[in-house]
N, C-alpha and C positions, 0 to 999 in steps of 0.2 A: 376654144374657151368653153365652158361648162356653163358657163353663168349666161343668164339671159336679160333682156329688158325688165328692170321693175328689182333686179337683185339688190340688197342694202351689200354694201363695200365697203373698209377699212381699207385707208391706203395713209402710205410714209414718204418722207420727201427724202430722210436722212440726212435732214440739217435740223430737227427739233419739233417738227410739224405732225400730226396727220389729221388725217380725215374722215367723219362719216359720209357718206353717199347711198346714191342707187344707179344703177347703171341706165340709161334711156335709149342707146342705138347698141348693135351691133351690126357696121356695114364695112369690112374689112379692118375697120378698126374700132374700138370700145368709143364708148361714149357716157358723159355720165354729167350729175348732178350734185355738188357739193350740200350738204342739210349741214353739218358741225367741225367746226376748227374747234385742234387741242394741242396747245402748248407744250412740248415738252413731256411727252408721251409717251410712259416705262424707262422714264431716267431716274437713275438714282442721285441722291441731292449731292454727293461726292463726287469730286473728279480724281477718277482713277484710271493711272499707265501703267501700263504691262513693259517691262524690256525684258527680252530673251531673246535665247543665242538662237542659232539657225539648227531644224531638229531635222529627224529624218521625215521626208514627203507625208507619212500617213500620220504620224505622232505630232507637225504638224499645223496642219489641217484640220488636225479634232482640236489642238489649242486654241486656231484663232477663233473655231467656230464656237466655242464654249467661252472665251475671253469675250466675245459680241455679247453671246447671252446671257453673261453674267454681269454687263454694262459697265464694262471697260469702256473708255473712253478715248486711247490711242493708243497702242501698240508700236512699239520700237525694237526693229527688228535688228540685233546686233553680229553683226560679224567677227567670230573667233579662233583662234587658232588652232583650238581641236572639235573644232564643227567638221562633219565630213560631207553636209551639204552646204554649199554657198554660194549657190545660185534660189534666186526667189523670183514666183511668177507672179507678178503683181497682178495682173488680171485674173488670174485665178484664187486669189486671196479676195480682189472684190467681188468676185462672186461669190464665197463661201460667207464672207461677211453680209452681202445683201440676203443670202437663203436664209442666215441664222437672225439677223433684224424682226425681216419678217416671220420669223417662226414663234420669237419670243414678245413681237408688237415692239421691240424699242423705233422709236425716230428720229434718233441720231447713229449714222454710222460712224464706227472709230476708225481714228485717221493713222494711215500707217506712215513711219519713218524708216528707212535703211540709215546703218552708222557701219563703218569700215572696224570699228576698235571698241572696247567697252572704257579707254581712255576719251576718246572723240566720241563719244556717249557723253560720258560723264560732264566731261567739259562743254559741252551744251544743252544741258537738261537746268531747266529753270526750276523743277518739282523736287519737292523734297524725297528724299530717295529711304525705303526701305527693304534696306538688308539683312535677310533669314540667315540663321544660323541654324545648322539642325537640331544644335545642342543647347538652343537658347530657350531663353526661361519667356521670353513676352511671343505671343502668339500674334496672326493680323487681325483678331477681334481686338487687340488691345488698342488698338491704330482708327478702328472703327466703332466708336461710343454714338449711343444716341445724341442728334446735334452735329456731327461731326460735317462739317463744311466745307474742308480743306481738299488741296489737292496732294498726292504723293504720287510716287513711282514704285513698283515692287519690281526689283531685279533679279533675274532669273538666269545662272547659266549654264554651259553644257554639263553633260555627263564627268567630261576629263576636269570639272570647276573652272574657276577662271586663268583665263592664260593674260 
């Protein structure tokens, strides 16, 4: 660890919290001293869910770590018929989710779901669901006005569309 006795620290819990500090020991393990709690800390006032379909390893990897930082809120991971990967390493998703938290300060980490079908998606999603057209005239600024409160879903799927 780089940091020493006396350092000020920002730390996340990734359920809504974090903290300022200073660190007091280093003796095998950190040590520290709490100075500020903060509420809620690089959330945006919308609840926003991601579904999409299963991509290739490196394409990703760069979505969920960019879905984090752009404060998503859950990600729903769906399984489709022309996905060519469908196997998902869930510990290696929470690891790229806690790198990308802490990179951009959010303190809440988004919660992942697997669903077998974008049928079995659909029929359990309680969020209002919005679906891109490439051709369409309303863009997701339209979706996102100052005020906006609400929660939705944006559905996203493979290359081959949806099966």
């Amino acid at each position: 660890m780089r940091l020493k006795p006396g350092n000020k620290i920002w730390l996340i819990d990734g359920e809504g919290t974090a903290y300022t500090g200073e660190i007091t020991s280093l003796n095998g393990s950190a040590k520290g001293k709490i100075h500020e709690t903060f509420s809620g800390e690089g959330e945006n006032p919308w609840y926003l869910h991601l579904a999409i379909a299963v991509l290739k390893k490196s394409r990703f990897e760069i979505l969920i770590e960019k879905a984090t930082e752009l404060g998503v809120n859950k990600i729903s991971i769906i399984r489709m018929d022309r996905c060519e990967k469908q196997v998902i390493q869930a510990s290696r998703l929470k690891k790229i989710i806690l790198s990308a938290a802490k990179q951009c300060g959010r303190s809440v980490f988004p919660e992942i779901q697997e669903f077998s079908s974008v049928t079995n998606f659909i029929d359990q999603s309680t969020d209002k669901i919005v679906a891109a057209n490439w051709e369409g005239k309303r863009s997701l600024s339209n979706y996102l006005y100052p005020g906006f409160k609400s929660a939705f879903c944006i559905l996203i799927g493979p290359e081959g569309d949806f099966s």
